[in-house]
N, C-alpha and C positions, 0 to 999 in steps of 0.2 A: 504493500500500500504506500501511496505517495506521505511524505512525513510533511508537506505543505503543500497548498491548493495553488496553482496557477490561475490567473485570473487570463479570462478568453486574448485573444488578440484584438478583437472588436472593443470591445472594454479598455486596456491599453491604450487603443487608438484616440479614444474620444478623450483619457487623459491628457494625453500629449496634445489632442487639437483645443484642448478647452486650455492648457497651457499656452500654447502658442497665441491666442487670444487675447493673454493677458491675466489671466485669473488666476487668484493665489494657490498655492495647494491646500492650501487649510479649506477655501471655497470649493476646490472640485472633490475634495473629500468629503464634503458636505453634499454636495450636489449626488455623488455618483457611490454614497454611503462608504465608503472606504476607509481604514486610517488614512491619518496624514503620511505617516510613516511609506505606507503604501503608495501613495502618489508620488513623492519624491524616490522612490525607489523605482519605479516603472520609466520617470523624469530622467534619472540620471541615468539609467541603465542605453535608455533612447538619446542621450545626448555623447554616451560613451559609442554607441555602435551603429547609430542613426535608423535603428530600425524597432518597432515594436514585436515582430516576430519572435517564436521560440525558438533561440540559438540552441545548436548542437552542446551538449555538455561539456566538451572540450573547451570551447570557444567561451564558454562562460567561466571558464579560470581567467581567463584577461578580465572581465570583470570582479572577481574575487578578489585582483591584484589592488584595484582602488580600494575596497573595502574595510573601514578600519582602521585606528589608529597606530597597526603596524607597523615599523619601518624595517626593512629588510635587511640585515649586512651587506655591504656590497665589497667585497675582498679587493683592498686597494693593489694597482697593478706594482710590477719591481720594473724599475727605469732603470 
C-alpha cells in the first residue's frame, strides 16, 4: 500500500495555475481544501522540474536533493 496519497495531476495543475494568477498558497489551500504545506510543495516541486506530472522515482531524488535543511559534505578537491 502506498504510505502517502498522490494528489491527481488535474488537481496539481489548477494549483500551479491558480499560483500563476497571483494567489497566495494559504488562499489556494483554502480554495482547493488542501494544507498549505501541500500547495507549496506541489509549487516548488513544479518550479524545480517545470512540470506537474508524476516523475519517475528516480528522477524524484533530484528533488529530494533540495529538500531540507541538509547540507551535504562536498570532499574539497587536492590542487
Amino acid at each position: 500500500s502506498k504510505s502517502r496519497e498522490e494528489h491527481g495531476v488535474g488537481q496539481r495543475q489548477r494549483v500551479v495555475d491558480l499560483w500563476k494568477d497571483g494567489k497566495s498558497e494559504g488562499a489556494i489551500g483554502l480554495e482547493l481544501r488542501m494544507p498549505k504545506s501541500t500547495v507549496h510543495s506541489i509549487i516548488v516541486k513544479y518550479r524545480l522540474s517545470n512540470t506537474v506530472e508524476n516523475l519517475p522515482r528516480k528522477s524524484a531524488s533530484v528533488y529530494e536533493h533540495f529538500k531540507g535543511p541538509t547540507l551535504h559534505k562536498i570532499d574539497s578537491c587536492e590542487l
